[in-house]
Residue, then its C-alpha position, 0 to 999 in steps of 0.5 A: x500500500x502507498x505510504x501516503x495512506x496511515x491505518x489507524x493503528x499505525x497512530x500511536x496516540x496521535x492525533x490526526x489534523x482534520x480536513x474540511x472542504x466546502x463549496x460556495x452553497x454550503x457557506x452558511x452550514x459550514x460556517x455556522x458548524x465552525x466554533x471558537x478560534x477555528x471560525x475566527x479564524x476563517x472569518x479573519x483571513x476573509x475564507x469564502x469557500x472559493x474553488x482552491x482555495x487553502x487555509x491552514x487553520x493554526x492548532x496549539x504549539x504552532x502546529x496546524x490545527x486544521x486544514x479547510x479547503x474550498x471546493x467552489x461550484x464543486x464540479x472538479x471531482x478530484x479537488x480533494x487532490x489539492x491537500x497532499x499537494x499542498x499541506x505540510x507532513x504529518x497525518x490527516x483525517x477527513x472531517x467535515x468533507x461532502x460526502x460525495x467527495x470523500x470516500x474512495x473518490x476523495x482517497x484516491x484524489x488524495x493519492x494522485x495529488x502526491x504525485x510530482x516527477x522528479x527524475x531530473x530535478x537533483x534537488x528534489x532527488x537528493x531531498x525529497x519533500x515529506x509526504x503527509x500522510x492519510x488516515x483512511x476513510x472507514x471502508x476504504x479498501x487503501x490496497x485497491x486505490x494504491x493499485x490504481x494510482x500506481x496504476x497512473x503513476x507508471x504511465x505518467x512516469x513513463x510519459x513524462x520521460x524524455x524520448x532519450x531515455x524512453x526508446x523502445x529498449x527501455x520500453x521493453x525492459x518495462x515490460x519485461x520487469x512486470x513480466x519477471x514480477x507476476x510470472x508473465x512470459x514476454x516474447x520481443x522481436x526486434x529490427x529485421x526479425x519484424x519482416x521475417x515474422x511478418x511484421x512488415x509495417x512496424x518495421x518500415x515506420x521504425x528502420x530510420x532510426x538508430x534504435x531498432x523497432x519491436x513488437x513486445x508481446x507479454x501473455x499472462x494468466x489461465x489461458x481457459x480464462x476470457x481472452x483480453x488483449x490491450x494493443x498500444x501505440x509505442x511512438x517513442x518519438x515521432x518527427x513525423x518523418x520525411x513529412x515532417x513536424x514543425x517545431x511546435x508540432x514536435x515539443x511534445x512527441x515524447x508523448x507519442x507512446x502515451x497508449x502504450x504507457x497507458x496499456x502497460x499500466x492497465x496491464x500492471x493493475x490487471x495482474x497485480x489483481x489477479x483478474x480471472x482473465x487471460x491477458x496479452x499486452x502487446x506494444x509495437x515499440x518504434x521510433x518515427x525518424x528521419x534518415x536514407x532508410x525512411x519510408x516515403x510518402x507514396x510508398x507501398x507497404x504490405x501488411x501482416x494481414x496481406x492488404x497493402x497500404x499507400x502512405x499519404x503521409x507518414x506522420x500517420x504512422x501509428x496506425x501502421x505500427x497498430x496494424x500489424x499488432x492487431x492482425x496478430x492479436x485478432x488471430x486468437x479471437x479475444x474475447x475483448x481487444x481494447x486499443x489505445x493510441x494518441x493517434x489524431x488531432x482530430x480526436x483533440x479538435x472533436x473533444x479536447x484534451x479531457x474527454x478521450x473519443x472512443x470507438x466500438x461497435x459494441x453496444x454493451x460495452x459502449x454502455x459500460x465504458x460510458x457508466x464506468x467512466x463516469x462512476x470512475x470520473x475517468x471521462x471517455x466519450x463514444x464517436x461512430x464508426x461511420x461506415x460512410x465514410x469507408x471510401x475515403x480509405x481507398x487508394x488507387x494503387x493499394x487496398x488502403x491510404x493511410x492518409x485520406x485526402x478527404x480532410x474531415x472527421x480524421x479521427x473516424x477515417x483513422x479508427x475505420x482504418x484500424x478497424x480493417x484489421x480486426x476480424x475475428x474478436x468478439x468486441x473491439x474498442x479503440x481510445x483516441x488518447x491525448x495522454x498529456x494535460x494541458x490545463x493544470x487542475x488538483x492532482x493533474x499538473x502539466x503533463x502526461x496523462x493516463x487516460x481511461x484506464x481506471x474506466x477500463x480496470x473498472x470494467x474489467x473487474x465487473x466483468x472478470x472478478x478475482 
């Protein structure tokens, strides 16, 4: 279990400093509930239950006394987030918290409020700042939401890391690492075994580079169990290749392997569990450069599923890389094939950086993602799979473009070309990820983001049990 969480027995005669949060329309109650020098207090320093807005309340010996938090509008799940952000060490209890915020909702903002990156700040490795600790809620099962924020810390760990140290060696040792740790087996083939074994596209988008591309593909649990495959995008760095990026287009591509972070953290969380599933996580792991041996628009390439495709672009790379994998993991027939992938401006110009689209044809699941989401406060949100829209993949030299001329709704047109390559799965979904925050809130600074995979984990536990 993290160390940011305190069982009770663990106090020893200590007194944990209560935590208070209001927002605007609850003023009064809250006001009228606070007496003696904690309500002069909050009277003195004009408190008025603002979104954000933090006061220590002092206690006896110059000690913090209390801790009140306002929560505005209340319309930020996670607001709680701002506590372990901001607060001294020491051990904390929920007190006057509105119920809806508090519990496992309020434990988990707990959490993730305390995660900070650090790896090359110095300073910050050589004194680390004292966490404050929580006294859990009654009820809280504090192992569950430690799996889940370390769950979110990995990805955005490995998000975060810059692309010189996070290329598809070290990609792979990831996953090999949880492999050796929960007994999975792991099986990489890399540079030019990828055309021997049929992997044709992810070694066309990853020959440019110095660091050789892979397929990493890790099996794990009772293979009688339901078959769920997590496929996710590993561009450790995309250029864009010879169509290449501008400046500003490129200052975030680290974060091109964002889905396969996210799929890996699911695939830590799936087994740290022990779900009843049969799990298969595969990430083509490719870096998108620019050298003699770079694939060219124009270009013809074969497929592991025998289509060929046009290259319109290859800054539309990852549909190729994903391509590949899911012909591979839709010949098992999964029960649930689930792809993640930053894959498109479109899918930021449709729902932002907040709301990850996603697309399956599946209505049960559809209907789950959505409930999960929202009970998770994991936001995901469906667009169609408009078959309409089919044609535009055509090519007039190949079966497939991977880059339509048709200059609309690029998220459908990219997830209706994935599509073509899955077959024989009873279910398939595809999240279109931006893995990255843009507008800092409590417990979500600047940064990589993990996106959907506490809905998904969610699902996959109602579904799968122990």
């Amino acid at each position: 279990m993290l160390k940011l969480f305190a069982e009770r027995a663990e106090l020893r005669g200590v007194v944990p400093i209560p935590l208070h949060a209001v927002g605007t329309g609850d003023m009064d109650r809250f006001m009228a509930a606070r007496k003696g020098p904690e309500g002069n207090w909050l009277k003195a320093t004009g408190f008025s239950g603002r979104d954000g807005e933090l006061v220590l309340v002092p206690g006896a010996n110059d000690a913090v006394g209390s801790a009140v938090l306002g929560l505005g509008a209340g319309r930020d799940p996670h607001a709680l987030a701002a506590f372990s952000e901001r607060l001294p060490t020491g051990f904390y209890v929920f007190s006057d918290v509105p119920t809806v915020f508090a519990g496992e909702r309020g434990t988990y903002a707990w959490a993730i409020g305390a995660y900070g990156f650090d790896r090359y700040r110095g300073r910050a490795r050589t004194t680390p700042k004292p966490e404050p600790r929580l006294v859990l809620p009654p009820g809280v099962d504090g192992e569950k939401i430690s799996r889940l924020a370390e769950g979110v810390y990995l990805a955005r760990d490995l998000i975060n890391t810059p692309a010189n140290d996070m290329g598809p060696v070290q990609l792979e040792a990831v996953v090999r690492d949880l492999a050796q740790k929960h007994g999975a087996r792991v099986h990489v083939t890399t540079g030019d075994e990828l055309l021997a074994d049929n992997y044709p596209m992810i070694h066309a988008v990853g020959r440019a580079s110095e660091r050789a591309p892979r397929l990493i593909d890790l099996v794990w649990g009772n293979e009688n169990h339901p078959k769920v495959t997590l496929v996710g995008k590993g561009v450790c760095f995309d250029t864009g290749g010879l169509d290449l990026k501008n400046a500003s287009g490129m200052s975030t591509m680290k974060k091109d392997m964002g889905g396969a972070a996210c799929m890996i953290a699911l695939a830590k969380m799936i087994m740290e569990a022990r779900l009843a599933l049969r799990l298969r996580l595969m990430v083509p792991a490719v870096e998108n450069s620019v050298s003699g041996s770079a694939f060219r628009p124009g270009d013809v390439l074969s497929s592991r599923k025998g289509l060929t495709v046009e290259i319109g672009n290859t800054d539309a790379e990852g549909r190729l890389v994903l391509a590949d994998a899911l012909t591979d993991g839709d010949q098992e027939s999964p029960q649930l094939m689930v792809c993640m992938a930053t894959l498109t401006g479109a899918a930021r110009a449709a729902t932002g950086m907040e709301l990850p689209p996603y697309f399956t044809d599946d209505e049960a699941l559809s209907a789950d993602l959505m409930r999960h989401g929202q009970a998770e406060h994991d936001p995901v949100w469906r667009l169609p799979l408009w078959r309409s829209y089919e044609p535009t993949l055509d090519s007039p030299v190949a079966d497939l473009n991977n880059a339509p001329e048709y200059g609309l709704a690029g998220a459908i047109t990219a997830a209706l070309f994935l599509n073509r390559f899955v077959v024989r799965a009873t279910s398939w979904v595809h999240f279109d990820i931006p893995a990255w925050t843009d507008r800092p809130k409590p417990g979500r600074r600047k940064g990589a983001e993990a996106n959907c995979i506490r809905a998904l984990y969610a699902l996959l536990s109602e579904r799968y049990g122990t």
